[in-house]
C-alpha positions as CSV (number, residue, x, y, z in Angstrom):
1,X,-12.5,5.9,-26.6
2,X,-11.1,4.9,-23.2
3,X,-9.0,7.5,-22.2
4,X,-7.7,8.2,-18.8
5,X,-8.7,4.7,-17.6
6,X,-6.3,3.8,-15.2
7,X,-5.7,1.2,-12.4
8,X,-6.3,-2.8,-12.6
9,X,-9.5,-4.6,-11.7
10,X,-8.6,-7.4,-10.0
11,X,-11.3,-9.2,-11.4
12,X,-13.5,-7.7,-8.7
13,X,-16.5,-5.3,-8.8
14,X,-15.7,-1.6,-6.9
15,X,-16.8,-2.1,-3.0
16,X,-14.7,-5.5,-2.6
17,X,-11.8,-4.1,-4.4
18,X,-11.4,-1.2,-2.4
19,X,-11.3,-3.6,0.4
20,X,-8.8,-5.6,-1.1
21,X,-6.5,-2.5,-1.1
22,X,-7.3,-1.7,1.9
23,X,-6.3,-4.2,3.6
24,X,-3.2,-4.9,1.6
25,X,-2.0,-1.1,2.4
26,X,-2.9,-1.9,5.8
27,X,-0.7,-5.2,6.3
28,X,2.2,-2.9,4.5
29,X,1.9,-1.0,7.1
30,X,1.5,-3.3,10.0
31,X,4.1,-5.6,9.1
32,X,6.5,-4.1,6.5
33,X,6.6,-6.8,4.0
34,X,3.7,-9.3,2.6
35,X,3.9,-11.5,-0.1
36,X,1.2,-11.5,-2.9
37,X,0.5,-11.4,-6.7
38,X,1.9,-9.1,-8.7
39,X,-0.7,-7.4,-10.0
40,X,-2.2,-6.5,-6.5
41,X,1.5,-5.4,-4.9
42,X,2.3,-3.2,-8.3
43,X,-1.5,-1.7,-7.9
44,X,-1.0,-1.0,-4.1
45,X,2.8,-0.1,-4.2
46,X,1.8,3.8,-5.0
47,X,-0.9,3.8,-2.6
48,X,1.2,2.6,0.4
49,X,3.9,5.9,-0.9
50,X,1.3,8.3,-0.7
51,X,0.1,7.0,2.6
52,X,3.9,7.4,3.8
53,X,4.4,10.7,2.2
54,X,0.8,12.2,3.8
55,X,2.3,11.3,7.0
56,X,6.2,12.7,6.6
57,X,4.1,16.2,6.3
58,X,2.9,15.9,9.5
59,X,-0.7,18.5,9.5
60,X,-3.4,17.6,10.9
61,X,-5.1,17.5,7.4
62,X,-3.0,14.6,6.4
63,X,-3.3,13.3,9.3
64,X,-7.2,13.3,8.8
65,X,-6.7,11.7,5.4
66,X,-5.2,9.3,7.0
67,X,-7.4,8.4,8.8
68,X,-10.4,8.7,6.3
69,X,-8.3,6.1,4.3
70,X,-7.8,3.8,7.1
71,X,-10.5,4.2,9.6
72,X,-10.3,1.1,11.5
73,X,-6.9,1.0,12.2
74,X,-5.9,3.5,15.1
75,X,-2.8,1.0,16.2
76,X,-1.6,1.1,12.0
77,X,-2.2,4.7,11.8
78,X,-0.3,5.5,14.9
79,X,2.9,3.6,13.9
80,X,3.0,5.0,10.3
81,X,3.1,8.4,11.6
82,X,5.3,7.9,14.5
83,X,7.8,4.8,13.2
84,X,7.4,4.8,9.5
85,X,7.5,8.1,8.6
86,X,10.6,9.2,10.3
87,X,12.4,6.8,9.5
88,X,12.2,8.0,5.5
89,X,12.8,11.9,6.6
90,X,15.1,12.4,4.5
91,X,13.8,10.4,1.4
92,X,11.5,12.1,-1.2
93,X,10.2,9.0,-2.8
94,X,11.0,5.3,-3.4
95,X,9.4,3.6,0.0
96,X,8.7,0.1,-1.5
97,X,10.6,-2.5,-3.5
98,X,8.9,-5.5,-5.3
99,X,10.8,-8.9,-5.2
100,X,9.9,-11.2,-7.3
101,X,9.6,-14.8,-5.2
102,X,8.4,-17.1,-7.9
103,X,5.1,-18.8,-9.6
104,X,2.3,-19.8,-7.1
105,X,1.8,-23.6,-7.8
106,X,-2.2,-23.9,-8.1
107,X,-2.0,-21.4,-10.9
108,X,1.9,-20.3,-11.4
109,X,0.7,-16.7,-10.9
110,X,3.5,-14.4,-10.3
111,X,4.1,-14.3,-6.3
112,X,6.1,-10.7,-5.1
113,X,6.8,-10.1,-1.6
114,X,6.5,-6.3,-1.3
115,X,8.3,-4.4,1.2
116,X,9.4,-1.4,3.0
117,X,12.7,-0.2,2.1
């Protein structure tokens, strides 16, 4: 039985689908909205909130998990603590919103733009 499977696959194998997130959370993050499939912004959505809400706490643990997450990005890392995480002080949840935009024409695959609140 499969139980506890959780999370989509992208069609990808492990190492480039990390990536994939990665760098999806990381141009979140660097410019507050990006447009995409739905599948990939729904999957990424909750990683992008706990990313924002490792941050709000402020320690230098979460600080150091952010970084393990996103090593590469100092400049990324630096305005999600000091910029993005202020700003939702006062907010215990609920960072992102998914719009729907339309169908991609080469496959009419579901385009979202997701987004900062």
């Amino acid at each position: 039985m499969a139980h506890g499977i959780d999370g989509r696959k992208l069609g990808r194998k492990t190492g480039p689908r990390k990536a994939l997130y990665r760098s999806l959370i990381v141009a979140v993050l660097r410019y507050e909205q990006i447009r995409t499939t739905e599948a990939r912004a729904k999957e990424v959505r909750g990683q992008v909130e706990r990313m924002i809400t490792l941050a709000k706490q402020g320690t230098l643990a979460s600080r150091r998990r952010i970084i393990a997450e996103l090593p590469d990005e100092p400049l990324v890392i630096d305005k999600l603590i000091n910029e993005i995480a202020p700003k939702y002080g006062d907010r215990s949840s609920g960072y992102t919103r998914v719009i729907h935009i339309g169908n991609r024409a080469g496959d009419a695959a579901p385009i979202v733009q997701l987004e900062l609140v």
